[in-house]
SEGUVEX-716485 format. One record per residue (C-alpha): x, y, z; residue number from 0; residue in one letter. Coordinates in steps of 0.02 Angstrom, whole numbers, plus 50000, padded with zeros to 5 digits. Layout:
<rec u="X" v="Y" w="Z" pos="NUM" code="A"/>
...
//
This chain:
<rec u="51037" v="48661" w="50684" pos="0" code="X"/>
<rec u="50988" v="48837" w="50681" pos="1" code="X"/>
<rec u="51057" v="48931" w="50517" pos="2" code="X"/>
<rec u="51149" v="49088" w="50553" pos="3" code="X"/>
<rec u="51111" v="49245" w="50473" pos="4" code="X"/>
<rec u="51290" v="49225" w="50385" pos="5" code="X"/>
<rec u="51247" v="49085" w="50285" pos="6" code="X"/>
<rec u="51113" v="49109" w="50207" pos="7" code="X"/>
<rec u="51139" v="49145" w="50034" pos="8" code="X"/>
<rec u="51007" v="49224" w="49946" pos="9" code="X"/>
<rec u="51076" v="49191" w="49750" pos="10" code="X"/>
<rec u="51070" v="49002" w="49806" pos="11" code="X"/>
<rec u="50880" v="48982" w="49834" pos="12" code="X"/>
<rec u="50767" v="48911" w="49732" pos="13" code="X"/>
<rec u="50597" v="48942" w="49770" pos="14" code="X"/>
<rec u="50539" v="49073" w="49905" pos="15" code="X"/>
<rec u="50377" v="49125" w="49968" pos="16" code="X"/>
<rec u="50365" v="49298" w="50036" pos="17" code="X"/>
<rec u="50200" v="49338" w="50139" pos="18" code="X"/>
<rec u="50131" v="49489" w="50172" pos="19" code="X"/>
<rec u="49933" v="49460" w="50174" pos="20" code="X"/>
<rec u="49846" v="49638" w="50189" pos="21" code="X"/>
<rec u="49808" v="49766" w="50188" pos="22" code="X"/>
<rec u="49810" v="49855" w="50016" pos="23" code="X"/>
<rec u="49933" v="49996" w="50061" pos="24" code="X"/>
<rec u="50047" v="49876" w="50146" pos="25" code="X"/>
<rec u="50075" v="49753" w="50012" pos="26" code="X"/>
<rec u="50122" v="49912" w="49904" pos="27" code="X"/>
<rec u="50252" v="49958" w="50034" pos="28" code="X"/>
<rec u="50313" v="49762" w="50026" pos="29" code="X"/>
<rec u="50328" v="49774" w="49846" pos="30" code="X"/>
<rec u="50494" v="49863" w="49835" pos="31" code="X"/>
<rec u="50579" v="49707" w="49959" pos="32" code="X"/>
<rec u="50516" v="49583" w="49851" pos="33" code="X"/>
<rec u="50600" v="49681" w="49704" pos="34" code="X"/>
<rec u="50754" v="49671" w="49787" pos="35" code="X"/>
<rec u="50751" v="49492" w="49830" pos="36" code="X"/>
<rec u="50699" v="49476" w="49660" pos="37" code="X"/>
<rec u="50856" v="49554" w="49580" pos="38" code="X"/>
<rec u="50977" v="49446" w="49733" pos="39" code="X"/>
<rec u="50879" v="49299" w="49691" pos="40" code="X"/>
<rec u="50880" v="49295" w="49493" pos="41" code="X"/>
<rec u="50884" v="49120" w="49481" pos="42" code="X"/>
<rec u="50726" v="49098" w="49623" pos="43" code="X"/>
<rec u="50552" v="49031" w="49580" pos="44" code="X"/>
<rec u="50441" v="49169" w="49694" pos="45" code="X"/>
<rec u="50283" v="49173" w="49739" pos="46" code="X"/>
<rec u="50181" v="49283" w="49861" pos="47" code="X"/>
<rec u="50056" v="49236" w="49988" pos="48" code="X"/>
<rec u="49916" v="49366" w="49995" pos="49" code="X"/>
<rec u="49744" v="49397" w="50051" pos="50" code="X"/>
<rec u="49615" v="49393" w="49913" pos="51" code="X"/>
<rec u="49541" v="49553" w="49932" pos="52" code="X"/>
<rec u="49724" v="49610" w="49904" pos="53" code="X"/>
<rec u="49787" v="49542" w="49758" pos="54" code="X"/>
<rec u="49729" v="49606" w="49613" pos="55" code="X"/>
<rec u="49881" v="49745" w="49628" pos="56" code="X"/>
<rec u="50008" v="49593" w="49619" pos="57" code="X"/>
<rec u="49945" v="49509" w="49465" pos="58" code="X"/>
<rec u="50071" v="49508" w="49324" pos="59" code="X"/>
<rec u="50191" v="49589" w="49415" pos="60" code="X"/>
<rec u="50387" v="49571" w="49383" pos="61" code="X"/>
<rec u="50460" v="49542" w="49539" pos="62" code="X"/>
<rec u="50353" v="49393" w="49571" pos="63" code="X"/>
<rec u="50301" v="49229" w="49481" pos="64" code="X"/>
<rec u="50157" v="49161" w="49553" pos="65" code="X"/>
<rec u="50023" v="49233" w="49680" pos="66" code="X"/>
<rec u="49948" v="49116" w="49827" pos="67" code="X"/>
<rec u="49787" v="49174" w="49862" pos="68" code="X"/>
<rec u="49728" v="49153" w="50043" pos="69" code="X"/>
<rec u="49531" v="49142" w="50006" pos="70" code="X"/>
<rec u="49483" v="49261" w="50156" pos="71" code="X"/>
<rec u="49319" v="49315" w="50133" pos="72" code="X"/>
<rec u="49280" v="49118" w="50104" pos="73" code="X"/>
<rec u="49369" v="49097" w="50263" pos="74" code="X"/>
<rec u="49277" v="49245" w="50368" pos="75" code="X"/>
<rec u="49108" v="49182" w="50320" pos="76" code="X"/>
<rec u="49113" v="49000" w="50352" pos="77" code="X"/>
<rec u="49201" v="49056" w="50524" pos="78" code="X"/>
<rec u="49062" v="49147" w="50571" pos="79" code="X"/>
<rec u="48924" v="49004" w="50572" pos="80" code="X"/>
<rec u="48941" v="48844" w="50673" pos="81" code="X"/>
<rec u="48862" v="48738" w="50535" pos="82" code="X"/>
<rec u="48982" v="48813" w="50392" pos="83" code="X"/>
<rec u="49148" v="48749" w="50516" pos="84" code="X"/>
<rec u="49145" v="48596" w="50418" pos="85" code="X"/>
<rec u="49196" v="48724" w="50230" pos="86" code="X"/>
<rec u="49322" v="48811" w="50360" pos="87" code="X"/>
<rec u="49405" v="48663" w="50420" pos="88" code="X"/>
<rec u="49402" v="48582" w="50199" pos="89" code="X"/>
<rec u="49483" v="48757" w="50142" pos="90" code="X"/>
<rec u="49598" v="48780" w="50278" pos="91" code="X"/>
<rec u="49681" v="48604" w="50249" pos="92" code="X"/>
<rec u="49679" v="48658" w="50055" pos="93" code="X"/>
<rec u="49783" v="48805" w="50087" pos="94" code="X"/>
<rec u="49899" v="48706" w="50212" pos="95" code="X"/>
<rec u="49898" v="48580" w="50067" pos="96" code="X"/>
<rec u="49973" v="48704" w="49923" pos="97" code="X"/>
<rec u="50088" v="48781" w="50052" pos="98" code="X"/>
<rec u="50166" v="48631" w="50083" pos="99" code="X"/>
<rec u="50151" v="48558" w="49912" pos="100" code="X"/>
<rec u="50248" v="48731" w="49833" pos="101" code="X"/>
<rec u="50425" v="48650" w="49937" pos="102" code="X"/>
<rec u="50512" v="48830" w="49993" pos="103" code="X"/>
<rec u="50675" v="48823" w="50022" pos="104" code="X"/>
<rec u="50642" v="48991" w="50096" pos="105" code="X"/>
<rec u="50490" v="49094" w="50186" pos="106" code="X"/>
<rec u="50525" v="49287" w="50244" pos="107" code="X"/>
<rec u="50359" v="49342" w="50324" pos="108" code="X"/>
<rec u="50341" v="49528" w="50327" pos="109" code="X"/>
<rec u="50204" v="49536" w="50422" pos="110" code="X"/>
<rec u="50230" v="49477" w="50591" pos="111" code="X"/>
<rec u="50075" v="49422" w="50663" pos="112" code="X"/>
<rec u="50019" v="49248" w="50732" pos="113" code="X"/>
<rec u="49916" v="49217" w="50587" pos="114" code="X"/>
<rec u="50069" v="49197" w="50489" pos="115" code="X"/>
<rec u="50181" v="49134" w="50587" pos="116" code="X"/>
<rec u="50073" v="48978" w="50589" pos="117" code="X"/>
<rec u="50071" v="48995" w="50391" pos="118" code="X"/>
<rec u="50262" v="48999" w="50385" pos="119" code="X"/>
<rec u="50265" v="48844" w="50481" pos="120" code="X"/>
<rec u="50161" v="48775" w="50369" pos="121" code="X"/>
<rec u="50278" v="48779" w="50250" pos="122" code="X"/>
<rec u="50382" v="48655" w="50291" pos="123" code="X"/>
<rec u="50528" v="48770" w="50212" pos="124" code="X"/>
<rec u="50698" v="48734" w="50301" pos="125" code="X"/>
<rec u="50724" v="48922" w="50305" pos="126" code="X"/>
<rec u="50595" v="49038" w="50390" pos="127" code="X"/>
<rec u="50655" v="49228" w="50399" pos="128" code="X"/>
<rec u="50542" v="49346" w="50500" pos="129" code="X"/>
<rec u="50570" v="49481" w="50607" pos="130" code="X"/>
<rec u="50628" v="49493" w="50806" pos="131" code="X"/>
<rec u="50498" v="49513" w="50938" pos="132" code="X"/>
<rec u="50432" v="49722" w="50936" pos="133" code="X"/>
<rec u="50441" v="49703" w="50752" pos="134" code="X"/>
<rec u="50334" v="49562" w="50764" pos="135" code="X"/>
<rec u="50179" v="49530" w="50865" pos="136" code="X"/>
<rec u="50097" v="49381" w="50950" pos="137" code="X"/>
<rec u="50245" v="49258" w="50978" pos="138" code="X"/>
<rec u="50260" v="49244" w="50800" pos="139" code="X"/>
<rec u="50432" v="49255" w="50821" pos="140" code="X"/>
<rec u="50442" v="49073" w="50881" pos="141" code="X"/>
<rec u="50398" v="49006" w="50712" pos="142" code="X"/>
<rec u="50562" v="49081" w="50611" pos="143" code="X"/>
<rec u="50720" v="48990" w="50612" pos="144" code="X"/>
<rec u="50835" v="49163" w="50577" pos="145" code="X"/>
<rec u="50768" v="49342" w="50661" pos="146" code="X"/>
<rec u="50796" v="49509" w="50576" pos="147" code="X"/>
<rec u="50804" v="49652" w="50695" pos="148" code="X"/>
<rec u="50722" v="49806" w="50589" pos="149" code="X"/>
<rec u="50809" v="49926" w="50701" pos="150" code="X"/>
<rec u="50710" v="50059" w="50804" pos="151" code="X"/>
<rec u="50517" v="49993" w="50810" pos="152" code="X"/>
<rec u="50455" v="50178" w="50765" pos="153" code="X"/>
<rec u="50514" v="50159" w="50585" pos="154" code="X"/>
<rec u="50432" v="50177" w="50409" pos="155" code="X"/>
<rec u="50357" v="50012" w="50344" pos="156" code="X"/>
<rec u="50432" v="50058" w="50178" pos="157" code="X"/>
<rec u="50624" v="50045" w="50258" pos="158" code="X"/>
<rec u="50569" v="49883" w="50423" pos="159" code="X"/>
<rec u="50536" v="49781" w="50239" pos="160" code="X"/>
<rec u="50681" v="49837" w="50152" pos="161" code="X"/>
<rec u="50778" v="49788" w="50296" pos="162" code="X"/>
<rec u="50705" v="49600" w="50304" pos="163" code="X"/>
<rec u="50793" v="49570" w="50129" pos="164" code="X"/>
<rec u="50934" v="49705" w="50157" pos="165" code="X"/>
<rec u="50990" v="49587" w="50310" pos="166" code="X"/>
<rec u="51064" v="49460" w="50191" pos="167" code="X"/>
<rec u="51133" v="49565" w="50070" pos="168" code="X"/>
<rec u="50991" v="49614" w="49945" pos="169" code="X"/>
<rec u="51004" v="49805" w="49870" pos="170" code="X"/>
<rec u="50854" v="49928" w="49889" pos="171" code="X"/>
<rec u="50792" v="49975" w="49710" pos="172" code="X"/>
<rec u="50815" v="50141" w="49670" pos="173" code="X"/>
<rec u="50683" v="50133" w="49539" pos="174" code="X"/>
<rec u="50499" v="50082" w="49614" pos="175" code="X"/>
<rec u="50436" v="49920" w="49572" pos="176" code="X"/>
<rec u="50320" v="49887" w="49428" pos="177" code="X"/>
<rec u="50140" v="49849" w="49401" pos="178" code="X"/>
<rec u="50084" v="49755" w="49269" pos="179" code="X"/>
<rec u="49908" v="49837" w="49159" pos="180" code="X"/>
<rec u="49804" v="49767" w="49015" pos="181" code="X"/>
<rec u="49754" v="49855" w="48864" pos="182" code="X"/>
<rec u="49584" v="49857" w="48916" pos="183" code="X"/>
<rec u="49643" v="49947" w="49088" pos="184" code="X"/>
<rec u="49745" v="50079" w="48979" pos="185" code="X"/>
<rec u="49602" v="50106" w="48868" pos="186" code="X"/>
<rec u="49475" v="50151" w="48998" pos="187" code="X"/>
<rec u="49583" v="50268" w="49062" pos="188" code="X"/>
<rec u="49619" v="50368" w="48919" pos="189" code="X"/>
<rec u="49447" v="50359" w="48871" pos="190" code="X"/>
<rec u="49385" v="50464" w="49015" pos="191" code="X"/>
<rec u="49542" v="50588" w="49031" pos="192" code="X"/>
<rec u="49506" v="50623" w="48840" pos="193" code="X"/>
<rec u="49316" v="50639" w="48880" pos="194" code="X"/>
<rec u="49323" v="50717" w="49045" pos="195" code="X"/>
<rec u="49456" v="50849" w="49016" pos="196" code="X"/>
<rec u="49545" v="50958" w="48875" pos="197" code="X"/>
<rec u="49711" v="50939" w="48847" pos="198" code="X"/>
<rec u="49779" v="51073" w="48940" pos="199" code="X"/>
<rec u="49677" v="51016" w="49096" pos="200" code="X"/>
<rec u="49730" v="50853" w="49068" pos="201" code="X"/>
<rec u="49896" v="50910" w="49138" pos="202" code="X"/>
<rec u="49847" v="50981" w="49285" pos="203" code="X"/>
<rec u="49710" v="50860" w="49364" pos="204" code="X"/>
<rec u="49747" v="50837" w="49538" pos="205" code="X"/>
<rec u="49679" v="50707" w="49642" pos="206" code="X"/>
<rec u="49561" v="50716" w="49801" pos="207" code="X"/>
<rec u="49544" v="50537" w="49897" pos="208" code="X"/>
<rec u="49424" v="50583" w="50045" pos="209" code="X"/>
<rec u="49410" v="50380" w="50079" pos="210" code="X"/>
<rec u="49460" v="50250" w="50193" pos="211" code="X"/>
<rec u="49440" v="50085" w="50252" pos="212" code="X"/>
<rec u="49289" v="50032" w="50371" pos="213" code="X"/>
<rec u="49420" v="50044" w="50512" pos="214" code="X"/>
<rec u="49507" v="50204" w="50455" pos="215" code="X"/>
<rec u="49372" v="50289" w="50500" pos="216" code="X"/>
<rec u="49472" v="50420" w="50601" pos="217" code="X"/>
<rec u="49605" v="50466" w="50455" pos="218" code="X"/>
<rec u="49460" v="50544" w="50364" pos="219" code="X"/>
<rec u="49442" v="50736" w="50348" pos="220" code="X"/>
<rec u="49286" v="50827" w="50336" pos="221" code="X"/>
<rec u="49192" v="50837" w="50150" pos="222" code="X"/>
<rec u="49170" v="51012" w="50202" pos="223" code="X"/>
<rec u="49386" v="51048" w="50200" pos="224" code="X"/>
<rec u="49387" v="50957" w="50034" pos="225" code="X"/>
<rec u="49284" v="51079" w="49962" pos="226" code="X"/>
<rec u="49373" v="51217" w="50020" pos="227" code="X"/>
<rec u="49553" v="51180" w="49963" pos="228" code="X"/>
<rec u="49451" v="51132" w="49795" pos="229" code="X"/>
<rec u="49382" v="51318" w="49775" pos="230" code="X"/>
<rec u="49563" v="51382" w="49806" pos="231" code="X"/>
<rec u="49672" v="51240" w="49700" pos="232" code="X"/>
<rec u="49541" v="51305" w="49569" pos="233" code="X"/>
<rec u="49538" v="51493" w="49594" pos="234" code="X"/>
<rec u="49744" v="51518" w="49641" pos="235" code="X"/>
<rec u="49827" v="51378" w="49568" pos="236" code="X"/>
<rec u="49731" v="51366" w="49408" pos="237" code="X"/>
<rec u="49720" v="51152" w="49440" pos="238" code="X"/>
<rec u="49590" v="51040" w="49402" pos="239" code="X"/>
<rec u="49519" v="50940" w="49563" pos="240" code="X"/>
<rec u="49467" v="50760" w="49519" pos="241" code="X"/>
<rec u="49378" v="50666" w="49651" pos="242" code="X"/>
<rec u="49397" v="50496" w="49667" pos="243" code="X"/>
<rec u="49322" v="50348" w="49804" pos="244" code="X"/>
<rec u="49314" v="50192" w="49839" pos="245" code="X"/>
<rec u="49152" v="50068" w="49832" pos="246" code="X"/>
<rec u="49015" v="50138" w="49943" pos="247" code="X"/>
<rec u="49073" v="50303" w="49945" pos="248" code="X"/>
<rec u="48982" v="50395" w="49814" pos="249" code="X"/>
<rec u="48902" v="50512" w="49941" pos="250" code="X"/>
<rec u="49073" v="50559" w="50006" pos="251" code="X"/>
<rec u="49104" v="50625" w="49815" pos="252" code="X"/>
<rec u="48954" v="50725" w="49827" pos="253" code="X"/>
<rec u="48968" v="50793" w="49981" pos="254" code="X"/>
<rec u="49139" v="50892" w="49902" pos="255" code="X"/>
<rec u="49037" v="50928" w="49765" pos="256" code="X"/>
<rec u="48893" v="51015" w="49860" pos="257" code="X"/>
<rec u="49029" v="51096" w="49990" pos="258" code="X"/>
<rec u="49142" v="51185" w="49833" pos="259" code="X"/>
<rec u="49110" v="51330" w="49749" pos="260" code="X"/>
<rec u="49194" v="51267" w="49578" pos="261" code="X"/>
<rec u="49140" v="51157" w="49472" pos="262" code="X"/>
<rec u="49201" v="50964" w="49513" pos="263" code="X"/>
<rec u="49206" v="50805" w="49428" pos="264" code="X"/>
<rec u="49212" v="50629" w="49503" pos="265" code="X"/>
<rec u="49306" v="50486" w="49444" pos="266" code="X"/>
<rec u="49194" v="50320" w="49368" pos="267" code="X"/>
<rec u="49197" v="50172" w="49477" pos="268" code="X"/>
<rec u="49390" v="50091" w="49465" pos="269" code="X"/>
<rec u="49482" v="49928" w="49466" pos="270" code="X"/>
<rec u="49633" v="49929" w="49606" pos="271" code="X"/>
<rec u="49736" v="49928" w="49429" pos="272" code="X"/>
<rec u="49617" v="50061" w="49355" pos="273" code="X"/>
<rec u="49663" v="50171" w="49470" pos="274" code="X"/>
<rec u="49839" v="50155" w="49476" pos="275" code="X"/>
<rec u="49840" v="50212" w="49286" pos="276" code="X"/>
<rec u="49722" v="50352" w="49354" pos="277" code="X"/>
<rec u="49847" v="50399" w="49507" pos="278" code="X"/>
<rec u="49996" v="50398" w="49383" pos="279" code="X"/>
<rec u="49922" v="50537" w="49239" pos="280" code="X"/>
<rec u="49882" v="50657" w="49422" pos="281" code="X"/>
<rec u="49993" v="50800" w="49448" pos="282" code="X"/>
<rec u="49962" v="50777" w="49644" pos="283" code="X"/>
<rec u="49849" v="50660" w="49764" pos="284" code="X"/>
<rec u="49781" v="50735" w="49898" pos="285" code="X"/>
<rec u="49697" v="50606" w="50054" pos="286" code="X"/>
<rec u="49749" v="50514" w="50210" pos="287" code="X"/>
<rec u="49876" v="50373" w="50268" pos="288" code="X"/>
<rec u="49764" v="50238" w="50140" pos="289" code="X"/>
<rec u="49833" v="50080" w="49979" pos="290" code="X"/>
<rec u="49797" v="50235" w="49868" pos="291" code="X"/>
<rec u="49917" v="50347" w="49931" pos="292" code="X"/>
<rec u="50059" v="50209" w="49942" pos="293" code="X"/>
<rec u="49990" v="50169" w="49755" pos="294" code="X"/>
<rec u="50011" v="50355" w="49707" pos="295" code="X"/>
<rec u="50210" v="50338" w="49766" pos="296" code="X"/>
<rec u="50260" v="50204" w="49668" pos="297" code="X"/>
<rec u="50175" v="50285" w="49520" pos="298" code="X"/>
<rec u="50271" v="50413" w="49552" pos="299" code="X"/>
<rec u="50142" v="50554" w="49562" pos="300" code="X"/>
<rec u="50158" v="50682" w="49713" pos="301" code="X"/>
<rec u="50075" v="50661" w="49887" pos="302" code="X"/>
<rec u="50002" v="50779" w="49997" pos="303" code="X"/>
<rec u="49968" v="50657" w="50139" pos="304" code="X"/>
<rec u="49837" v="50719" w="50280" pos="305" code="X"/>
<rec u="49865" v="50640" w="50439" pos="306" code="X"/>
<rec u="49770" v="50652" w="50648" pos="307" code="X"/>
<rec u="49782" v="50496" w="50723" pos="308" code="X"/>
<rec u="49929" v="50404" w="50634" pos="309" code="X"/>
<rec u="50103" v="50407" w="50647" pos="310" code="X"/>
<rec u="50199" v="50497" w="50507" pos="311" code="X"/>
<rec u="50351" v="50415" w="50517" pos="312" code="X"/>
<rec u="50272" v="50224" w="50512" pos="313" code="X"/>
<rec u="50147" v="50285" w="50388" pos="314" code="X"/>
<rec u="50273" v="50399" w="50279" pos="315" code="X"/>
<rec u="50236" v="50401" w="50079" pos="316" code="X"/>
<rec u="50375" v="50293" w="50008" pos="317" code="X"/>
<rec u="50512" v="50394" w="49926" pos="318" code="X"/>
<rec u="50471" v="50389" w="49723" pos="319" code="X"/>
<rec u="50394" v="50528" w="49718" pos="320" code="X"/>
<rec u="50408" v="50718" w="49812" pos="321" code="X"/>
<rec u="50278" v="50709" w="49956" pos="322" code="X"/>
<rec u="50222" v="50837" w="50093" pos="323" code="X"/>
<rec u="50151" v="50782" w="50279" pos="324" code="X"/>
<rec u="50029" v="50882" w="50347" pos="325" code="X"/>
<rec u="49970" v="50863" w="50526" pos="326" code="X"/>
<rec u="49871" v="50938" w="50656" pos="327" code="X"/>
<rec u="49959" v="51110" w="50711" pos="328" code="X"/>
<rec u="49895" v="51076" w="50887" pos="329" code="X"/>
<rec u="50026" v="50948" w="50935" pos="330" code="X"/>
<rec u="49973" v="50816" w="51080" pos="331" code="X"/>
<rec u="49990" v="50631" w="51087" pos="332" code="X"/>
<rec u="49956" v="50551" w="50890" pos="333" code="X"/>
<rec u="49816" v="50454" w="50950" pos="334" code="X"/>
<rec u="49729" v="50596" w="51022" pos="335" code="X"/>
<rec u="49753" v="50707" w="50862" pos="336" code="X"/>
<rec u="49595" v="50739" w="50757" pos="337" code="X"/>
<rec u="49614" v="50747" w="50564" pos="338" code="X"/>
<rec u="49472" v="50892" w="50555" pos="339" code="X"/>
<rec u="49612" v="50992" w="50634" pos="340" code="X"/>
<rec u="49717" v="51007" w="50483" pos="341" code="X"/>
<rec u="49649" v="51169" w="50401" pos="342" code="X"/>
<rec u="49624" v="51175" w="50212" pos="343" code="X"/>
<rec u="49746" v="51296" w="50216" pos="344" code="X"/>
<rec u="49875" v="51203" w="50279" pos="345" code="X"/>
<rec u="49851" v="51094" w="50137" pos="346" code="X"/>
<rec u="49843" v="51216" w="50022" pos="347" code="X"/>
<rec u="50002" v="51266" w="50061" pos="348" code="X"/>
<rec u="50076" v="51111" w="50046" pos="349" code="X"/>
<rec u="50004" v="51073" w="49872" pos="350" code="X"/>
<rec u="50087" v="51242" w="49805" pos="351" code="X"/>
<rec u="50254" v="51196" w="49886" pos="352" code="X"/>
<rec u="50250" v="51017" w="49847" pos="353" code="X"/>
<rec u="50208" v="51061" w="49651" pos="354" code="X"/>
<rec u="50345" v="51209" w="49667" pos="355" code="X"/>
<rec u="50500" v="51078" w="49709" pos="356" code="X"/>
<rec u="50602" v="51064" w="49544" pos="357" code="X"/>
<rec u="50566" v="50891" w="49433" pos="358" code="X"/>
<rec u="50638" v="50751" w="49483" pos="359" code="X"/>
<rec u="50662" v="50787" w="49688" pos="360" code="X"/>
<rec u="50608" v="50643" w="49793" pos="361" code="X"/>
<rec u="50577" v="50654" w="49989" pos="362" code="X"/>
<rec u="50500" v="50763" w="50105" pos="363" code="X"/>
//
């Protein structure tokens, strides 16, 4: 018998896995749902299926108790070699193994791809929550037992997760959900702000996040615009432009460096958690639609989000923190919209009224 959406009762489960694999700024955006199953569920044993190169941001953290690592990268490179099928096939059946072996009463799968659809059903859990077909993708809508409908398909991610959990009766957190650091994190963090910058500039270091993933290619915008709002954050707003990237993009850091007039530093190499600490002591971030901007919001630091080809309301900064959108002024279909086509002034001008809102505003 199919359970309705009526009865099920999320104070009377016991252990639930929530999945959500990838990619980095997703999982952030999942983060406040699984808060506010956490608080409907307080008696619930939770624990998160997520992608290894993903889930370093979820260790420790409050609204879960244990991770489940899908070992992707172990999984990508025995795929691609006929004799390594054999180490595909052995940790495949492990994974199946612990899925099963964990004994969910409940799944909710915010994802919505085939991928995990198949890993809900391997479950085994008499529940299996996931959302209606448009909200998710390749028939993996046949593998849940009870189907949320998000509402319209153009919606934030922030609010189609929210609504997974909101279905049954969980409240959205009105505080964003919490990351959990080590000493030695904290420490390297205030060891460079108290080497890098004075106290005074301490407080008005400003982010610049010219990165993206290997795919993202598109949301970047030019080194060359970087250095220009740097010269005038500088020279009119009296702020102090940190630049910070991601592995294999030191030469994106210098190429702002060489294209501004004023004098810029760049951030040391960073953990995901690193980072975070970083993104939190910013008066601003400035970059595109990328895990670091998402991680900015919940650390409550303001976001001066440069979009071309995405859509702002899917890809909207989570509401923790003020934010400002700032597209193309050309207009035309998103996926035809360039992100060079955002002028540094246009940015510039969203910096000084995003950092001119009164303390303690949220929205856009």
């Amino acid at each position: 018998m199919v359970p309705r959406p009526s009865d099920v009762q999320l104070d009377r489960l016991g252990r639930i896995i929530v999945i959500r694999l990838g990619a980095l700024g997703d999982v952030v955006r999942t983060m406040p749902a699984v808060q506010a199953l956490r608080t409907a569920a307080p008696r619930a044993r939770i624990a998160w299926l997520v992608d290894d190169r993903c889930a370093e941001i979820l260790e420790g953290a409050p609204c879960i108790d244990e991770l489940l690592v899908v070992p992707r990268r172990e999984l990508r490179a025995a795929s691609s070699n006929p004799f390594r099928w054999p180490a595909w096939w052995r940790l495949w059946r492990a994974l199946r193994r612990t899925l099963e072996a964990w004994r969910a009463d409940a799944v909710f799968d915010f994802h919505g791809l085939f991928k995990t659809g198949v890993l809900t059903g391997c479950t085994g859990a008499p529940l299996r929550i996931g959302y209606v077909r448009g909200h998710s993708k390749e028939g993996a809508w046949r593998a849940y037992k009870v189907l949320v409908d998000a509402g319209p398909v153009r919606i934030s991610r922030f609010e189609r997760n929210l609504a997974l959990v909101e279905h049954f009766g969980a409240r959205r957190p009105e505080d964003p959900p919490e990351l959990a650091f080590s000493d030695a994190e904290r420490d390297k963090i205030d060891v460079f702000f108290a080497a890098s910058f004075a106290p005074f500039d301490a407080r008005r270091v400003v982010v610049l996040f010219p990165g993206a993933s290997r795919s993202g290619w598109r949301k970047k915008w030019p080194p060359a615009h970087y250095g220009a709002l740097a010269d005038r954050l500088v020279e009119e707003l009296g702020l102090v432009p940190l630049v910070v990237v991601g592995p294999g993009e030191e030469g994106l850091a210098d190429a702002i460096r060489a294209a501004a007039h004023v004098e810029l530093l760049a951030a040391p190499k960073l953990s995901v958690k690193e980072l975070a600490l970083l993104l939190g002591r910013a008066r601003c971030y400035m970059g595109g639609d990328t895990g670091p901007m998402h991680i900015a919001s919940i650390m409550r630091t303001p976001v001066v989000m440069i979009i071309g080809p995405c859509d702002p309301v899917v890809s909207e900064p989570m509401p923790y923190s003020p934010f400002r959108i700032v597209e193309p002024s050309s207009g035309g279909p998103v996926k035809a919209r360039r992100t060079a086509d955002v002028s540094p002034a246009q940015v510039f001008e969203a910096v000084r009224g995003l950092l001119g809102k009164a303390e303690g505003t949220t929205g856009g």
